[in-house]
SEMAR-223636 format. One line per 2 residues: number of its first residue (from 1); their letters; for each residue y, x, z of C-alpha. Coordinates in steps of 0.02 Angstrom, whole numbers, plus 50000, padded with zeros to 5 digits. Last residue first. Layout:
BEGIN
NUM> a> Y,X,Z  ...
REM end
This chain:
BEGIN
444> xx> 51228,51148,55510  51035,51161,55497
442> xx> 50963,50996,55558  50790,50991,55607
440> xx> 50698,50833,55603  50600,50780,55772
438> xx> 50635,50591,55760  50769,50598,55896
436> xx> 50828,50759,55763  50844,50604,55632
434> xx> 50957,50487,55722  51061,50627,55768
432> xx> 51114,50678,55609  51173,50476,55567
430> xx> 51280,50511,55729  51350,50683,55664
428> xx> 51364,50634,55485  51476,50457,55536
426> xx> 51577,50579,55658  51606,50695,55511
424> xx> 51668,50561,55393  51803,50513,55531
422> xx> 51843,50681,55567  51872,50742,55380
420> xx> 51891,50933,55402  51693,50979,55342
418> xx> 51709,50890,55181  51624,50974,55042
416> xx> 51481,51045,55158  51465,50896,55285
414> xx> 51443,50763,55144  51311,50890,55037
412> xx> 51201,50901,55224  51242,50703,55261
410> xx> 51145,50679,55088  50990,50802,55104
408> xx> 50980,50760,55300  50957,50549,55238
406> xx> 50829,50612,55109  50703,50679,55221
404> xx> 50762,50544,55355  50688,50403,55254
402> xx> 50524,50453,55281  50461,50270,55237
400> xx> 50292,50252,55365  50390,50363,55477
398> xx> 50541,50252,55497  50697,50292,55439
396> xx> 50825,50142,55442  50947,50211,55530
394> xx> 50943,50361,55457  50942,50290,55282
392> xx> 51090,50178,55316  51205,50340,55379
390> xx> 51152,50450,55226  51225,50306,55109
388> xx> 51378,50268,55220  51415,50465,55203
386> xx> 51380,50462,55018  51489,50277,54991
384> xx> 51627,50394,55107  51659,50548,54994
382> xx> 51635,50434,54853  51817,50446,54795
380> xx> 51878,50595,54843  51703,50685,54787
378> xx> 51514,50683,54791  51442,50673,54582
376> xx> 51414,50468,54549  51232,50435,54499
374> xx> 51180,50428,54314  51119,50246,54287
372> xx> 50949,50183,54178  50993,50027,54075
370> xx> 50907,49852,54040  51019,49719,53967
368> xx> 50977,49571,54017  50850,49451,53914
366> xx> 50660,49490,53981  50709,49595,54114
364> xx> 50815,49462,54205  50926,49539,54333
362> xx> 50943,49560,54521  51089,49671,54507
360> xx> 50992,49799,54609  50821,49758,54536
358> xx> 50894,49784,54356  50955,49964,54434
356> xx> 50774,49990,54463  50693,49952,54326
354> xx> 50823,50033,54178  50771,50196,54307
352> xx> 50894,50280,54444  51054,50368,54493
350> xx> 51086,50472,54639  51268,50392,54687
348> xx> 51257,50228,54629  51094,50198,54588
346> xx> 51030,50258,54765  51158,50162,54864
344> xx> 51128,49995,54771  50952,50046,54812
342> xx> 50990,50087,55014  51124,49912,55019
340> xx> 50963,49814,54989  50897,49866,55146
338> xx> 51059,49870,55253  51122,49697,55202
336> xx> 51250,49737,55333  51373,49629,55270
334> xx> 51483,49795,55279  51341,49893,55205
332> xx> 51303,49769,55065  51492,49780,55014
330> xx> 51461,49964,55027  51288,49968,54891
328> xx> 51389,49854,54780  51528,49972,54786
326> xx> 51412,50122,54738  51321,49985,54603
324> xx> 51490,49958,54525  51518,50149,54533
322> xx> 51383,50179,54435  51441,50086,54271
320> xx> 51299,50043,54141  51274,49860,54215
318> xx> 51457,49823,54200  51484,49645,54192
316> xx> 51324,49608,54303  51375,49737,54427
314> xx> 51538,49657,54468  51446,49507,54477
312> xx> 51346,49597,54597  51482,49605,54687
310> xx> 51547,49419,54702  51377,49379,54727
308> xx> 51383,49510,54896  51555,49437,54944
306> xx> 51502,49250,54955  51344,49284,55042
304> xx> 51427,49426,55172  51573,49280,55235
302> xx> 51662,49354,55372  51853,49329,55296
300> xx> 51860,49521,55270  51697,49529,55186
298> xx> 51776,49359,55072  51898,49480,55034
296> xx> 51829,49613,54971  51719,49538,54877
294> xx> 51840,49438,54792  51943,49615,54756
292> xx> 51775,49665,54679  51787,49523,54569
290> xx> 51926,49561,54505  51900,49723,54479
288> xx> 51735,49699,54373  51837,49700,54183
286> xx> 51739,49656,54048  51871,49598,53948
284> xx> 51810,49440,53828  52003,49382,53820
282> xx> 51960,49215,53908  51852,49318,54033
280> xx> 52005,49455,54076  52134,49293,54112
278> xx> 51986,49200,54225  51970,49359,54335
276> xx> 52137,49380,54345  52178,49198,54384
274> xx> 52004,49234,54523  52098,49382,54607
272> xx> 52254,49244,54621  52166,49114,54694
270> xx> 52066,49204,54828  52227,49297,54872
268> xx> 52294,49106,54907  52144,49050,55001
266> xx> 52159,49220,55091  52322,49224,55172
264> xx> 52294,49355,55289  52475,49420,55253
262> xx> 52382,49583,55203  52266,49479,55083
260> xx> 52424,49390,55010  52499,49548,54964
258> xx> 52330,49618,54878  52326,49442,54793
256> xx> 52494,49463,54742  52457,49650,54660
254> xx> 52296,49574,54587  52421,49454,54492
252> xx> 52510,49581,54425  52375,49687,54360
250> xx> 52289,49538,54279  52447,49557,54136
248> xx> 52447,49387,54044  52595,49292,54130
246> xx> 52740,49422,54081  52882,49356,54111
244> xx> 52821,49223,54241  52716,49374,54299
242> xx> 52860,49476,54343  52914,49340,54435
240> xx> 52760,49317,54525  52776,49486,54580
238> xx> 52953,49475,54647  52909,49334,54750
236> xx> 52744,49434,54825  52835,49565,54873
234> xx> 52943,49468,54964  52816,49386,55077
232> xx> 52744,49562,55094  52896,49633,55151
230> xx> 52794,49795,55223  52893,49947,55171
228> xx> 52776,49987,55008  52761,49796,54989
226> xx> 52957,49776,54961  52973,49923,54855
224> xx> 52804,49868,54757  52902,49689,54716
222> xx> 53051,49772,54640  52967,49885,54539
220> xx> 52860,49725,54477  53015,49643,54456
218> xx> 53120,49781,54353  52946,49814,54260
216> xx> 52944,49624,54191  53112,49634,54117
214> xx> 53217,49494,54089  53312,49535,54264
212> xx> 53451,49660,54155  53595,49725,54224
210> xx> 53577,49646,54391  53418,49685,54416
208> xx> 53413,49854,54372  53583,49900,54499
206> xx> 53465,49798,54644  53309,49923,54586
204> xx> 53433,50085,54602  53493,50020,54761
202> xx> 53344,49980,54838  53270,50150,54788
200> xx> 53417,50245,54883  53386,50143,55064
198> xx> 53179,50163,55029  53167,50357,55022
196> xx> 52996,50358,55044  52968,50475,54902
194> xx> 52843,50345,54823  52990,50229,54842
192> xx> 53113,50371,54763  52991,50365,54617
190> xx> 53003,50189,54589  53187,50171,54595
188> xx> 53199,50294,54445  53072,50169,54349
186> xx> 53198,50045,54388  53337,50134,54351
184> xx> 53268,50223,54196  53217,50037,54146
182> xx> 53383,49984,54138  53478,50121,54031
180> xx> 53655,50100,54066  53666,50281,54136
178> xx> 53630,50316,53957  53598,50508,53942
176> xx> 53629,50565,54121  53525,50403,54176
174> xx> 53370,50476,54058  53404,50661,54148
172> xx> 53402,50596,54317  53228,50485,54268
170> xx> 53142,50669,54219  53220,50771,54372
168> xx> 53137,50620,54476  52973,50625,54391
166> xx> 52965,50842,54404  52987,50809,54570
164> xx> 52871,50682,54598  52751,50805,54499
162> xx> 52784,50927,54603  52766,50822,54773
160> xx> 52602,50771,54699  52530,50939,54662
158> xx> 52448,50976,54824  52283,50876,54783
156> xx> 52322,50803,54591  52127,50704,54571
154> xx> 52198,50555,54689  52313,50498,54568
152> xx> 52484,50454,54641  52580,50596,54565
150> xx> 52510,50545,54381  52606,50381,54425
148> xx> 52763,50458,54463  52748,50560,54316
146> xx> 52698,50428,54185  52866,50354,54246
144> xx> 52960,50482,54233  52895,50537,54040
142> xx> 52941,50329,54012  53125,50380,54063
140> xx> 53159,50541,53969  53080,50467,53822
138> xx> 53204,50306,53852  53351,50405,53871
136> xx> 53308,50505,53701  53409,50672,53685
134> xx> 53258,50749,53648  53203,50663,53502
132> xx> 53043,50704,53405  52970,50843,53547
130> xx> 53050,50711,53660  52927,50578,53607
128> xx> 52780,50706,53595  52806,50729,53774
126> xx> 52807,50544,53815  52645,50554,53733
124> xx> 52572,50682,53827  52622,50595,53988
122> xx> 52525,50437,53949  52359,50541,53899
120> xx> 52385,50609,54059  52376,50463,54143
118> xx> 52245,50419,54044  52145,50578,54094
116> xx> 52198,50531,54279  52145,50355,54283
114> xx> 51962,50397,54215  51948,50531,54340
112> xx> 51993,50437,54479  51877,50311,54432
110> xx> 51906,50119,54405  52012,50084,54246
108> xx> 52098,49942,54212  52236,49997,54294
106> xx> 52260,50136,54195  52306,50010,54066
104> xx> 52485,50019,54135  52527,50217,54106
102> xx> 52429,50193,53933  52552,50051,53886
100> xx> 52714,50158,53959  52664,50281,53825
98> xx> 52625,50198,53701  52794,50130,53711
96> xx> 52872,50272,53701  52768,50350,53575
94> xx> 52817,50194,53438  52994,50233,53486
92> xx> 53000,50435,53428  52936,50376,53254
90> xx> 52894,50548,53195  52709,50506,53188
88> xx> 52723,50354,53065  52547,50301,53018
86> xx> 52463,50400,53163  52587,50314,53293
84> xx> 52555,50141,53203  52360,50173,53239
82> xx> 52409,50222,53426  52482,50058,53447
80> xx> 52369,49971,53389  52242,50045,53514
78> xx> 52345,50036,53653  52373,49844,53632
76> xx> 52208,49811,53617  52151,49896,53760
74> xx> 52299,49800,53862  52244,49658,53802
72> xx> 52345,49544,53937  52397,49419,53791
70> xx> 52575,49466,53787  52516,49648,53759
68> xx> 52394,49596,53632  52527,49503,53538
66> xx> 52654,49642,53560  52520,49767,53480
64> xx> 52478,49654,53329  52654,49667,53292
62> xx> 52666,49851,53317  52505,49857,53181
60> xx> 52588,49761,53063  52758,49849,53080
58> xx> 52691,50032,53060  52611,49951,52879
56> xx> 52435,49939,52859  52384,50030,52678
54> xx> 52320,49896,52535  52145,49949,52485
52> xx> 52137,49999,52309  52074,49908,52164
50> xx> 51929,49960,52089  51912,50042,51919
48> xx> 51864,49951,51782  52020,49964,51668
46> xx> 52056,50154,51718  52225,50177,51812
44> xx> 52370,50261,51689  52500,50383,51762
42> xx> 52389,50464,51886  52402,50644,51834
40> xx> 52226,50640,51775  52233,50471,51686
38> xx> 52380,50521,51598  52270,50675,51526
36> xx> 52125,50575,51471  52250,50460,51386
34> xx> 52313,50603,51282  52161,50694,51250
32> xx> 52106,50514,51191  52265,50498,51093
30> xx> 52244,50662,51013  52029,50623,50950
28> xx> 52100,50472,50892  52226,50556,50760
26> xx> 52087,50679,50707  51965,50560,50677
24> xx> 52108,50476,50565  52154,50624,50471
22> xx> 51975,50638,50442  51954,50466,50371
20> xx> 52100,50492,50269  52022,50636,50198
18> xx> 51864,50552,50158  51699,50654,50179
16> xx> 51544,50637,50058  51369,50577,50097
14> xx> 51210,50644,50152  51133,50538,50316
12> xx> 51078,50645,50458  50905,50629,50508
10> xx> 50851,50509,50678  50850,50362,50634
8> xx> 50744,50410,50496  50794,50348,50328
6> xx> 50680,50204,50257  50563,50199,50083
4> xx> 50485,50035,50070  50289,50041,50090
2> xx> 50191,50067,49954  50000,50000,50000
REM end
């Protein structure tokens, strides 16, 4: 059979050029080079390629800051605001008030430690404020303010009088630049209260509010001047004015329920923890202050039930955080809920299994979260859960439990790191006793 003949698809076909076809090869082969060259300097976008992502403006992101201040956010807030610092870094007002947000969100925080890194986080941005604009009244201020509180941390030992210092030179030189400036007053007012120097800070906070009683850190100033000298009634008026400005921050309302607990007014400080409490659950904070404060209170009130849910509560909203289980183990303590106090004890401070912290909070293994804790190192701030902790397995030591093994261990760390503390040495010395009558040796 013939078959048709067929050229190969893949051999060259024999035929004769056109000039004009090669003038116009030559003329496409240009404008490609040409268009392949726009494309690389940027002037022309490719048809098919994407669209790209509009860029958050600095006023976006200090909008959304405002809204999670108002809200009580205060994570929020600092967040947003450190986004439209990284978009406009030179914009000496955007550090300010990140500044003065991370001096306030330290309340949220419940170590030492954690307050005194964000404290410092708070001063290093009022430094980069006046690294953009020295001659800034309100740098000068917020960098006082971040001082004073800095000077309060429990972390700064024999540093506080320097750094109150350093605060009060800092709130001089805002007034020397605007001597109008109302929160360099007021923030000025609060140093000289943490100087105990209450005639000169009622002036300064009296000269705040009458240029400008808008604010809600000219009332809350005013308000710790009259609890740092005792006027807890007034305290607590110029806190709840604050919080009419301001009705979102939980701080201020712990700070009435803290006045209302010294006035023995419980009901009320009851109230006021719990407003906090409800403030941080509509925002989905996880915040176990609150209910810590509750704790505290009902212990004070004589009511061990009340304060150990409130507690464990606590827990339940941080399960990962040891000192919830620490505080869990002293509210225990003061109800003296001595066996259950030794494993909120042991979490807290020695750490233990996903089991056995679950057992603590009395969860649900099948549907809480399960999480092993790393116990809190001796310091400040557990000096006296460790001492509490070596006290409660003394008296509880029995020789079927050999609780005095680890009862010496503890009391031996508390009287090495804090030999001068009388109070915490009389709790070692007892608790020490206890387990010699047993016919332990103690090596001190």
């Amino acid at each position: 059979m013939n078959l048709p003949h067929r050229d190969s698809l893949f051999q060259k076909k024999k035929h004769r050029s056109s000039p004009y076809s090669i003038v116009l090869l030559l003329a496409m082969i240009i404008a490609l080079l040409l268009v392949m060259r726009d494309q690389q300097q940027g002037r022309i976008t490719p048809l098919f390629m994407a669209t790209p992502t509009a860029t958050r403006t600095v006023e976006s992101f200090v909008q959304e800051a405002e809204v999670h201040f108002v809200a009580g956010d205060l994570a929020k807030a600092l967040e947003a605001f450190q986004n439209a610092a990284s978009v406009d870094p030179n914009n000496v007002e955007l550090w300010v008030e990140l500044s003065r947000i991370q001096v306030y969100s330290s309340t949220l925080l419940v170590s030492s430690e954690d307050k005194y890194n964000r404290l410092n986080e708070a001063l290093d941005s009022a430094n980069r404020a006046l690294e953009i604009e020295n001659e800034n009244s309100t740098a000068h201020a917020v960098k006082a303010f971040a001082l004073d509180w800095l000077a309060s941390s429990a972390l700064v030992g024999d540093q506080r009088d320097s750094l109150l210092t350093q605060a009060e030179q800092e709130a001089v030189s805002a007034l020397q630049l605007d001597g109008n400036n109302t929160l360099a007053l007021a923030f000025y007012a609060e140093i000289l209260t943490d100087q105990m120097k209450w005639t000169q800070a009622g002036q300064y906070i009296d000269q705040a509010l009458e240029q400008d009683d808008t604010l809600m850190d000219v009332h809350r100033i005013s308000g710790y001047l009259q609890e740092s000298i005792g006027n807890y009634s007034a305290a607590i008026t110029e806190y709840k004015k604050a919080a009419d400005i301001n009705p979102n921050l939980t701080f201020l309302y712990m700070s009435i329920g803290v006045n209302y607990r010294e006035l023995e007014q419980y009901d009320y400080a009851l109230d006021y923890f719990a407003k906090a409490a409800d403030i941080n659950e509509q925002l989905g904070v996880k915040d176990p202050i609150p209910y810590q404060s509750i704790a505290k209170t009902y212990v004070q009130q004589g009511y061990p039930l009340s304060a150990s849910l409130n507690a464990r509560k606590a827990v339940q909203l941080k399960p990962d955080d040891a000192y919830a289980y620490a505080f869990l183990g002293d509210i225990y303590h003061k109800s003296r809920n001595y066996e259950s106090e030794i494993l909120a004890f042991q979490c807290g401070l020695e750490g233990c299994t996903a089991e056995e912290s679950c057992e603590a909070r009395q969860c649900d293994s099948t549907t809480d979260t399960m999480v092993a804790i790393e116990g809190l190192p001796l310091n400040v701030d557990t000096k006296d859960y460790y001492a509490e902790y070596g006290a409660v397995l003394a008296a509880l030591h029995r020789e079927s439990n050999g609780y005095c093994e680890k009862a010496i261990q503890v009391l031996e760390m508390v009287r090495k790191a804090f030999p001068e503390d009388t109070v915490i040495m009389g709790v070692v010395d007892e608790s020490e006793g206890i387990c010699e009558s047993y016919g332990y040796q103690i090596l001190k």
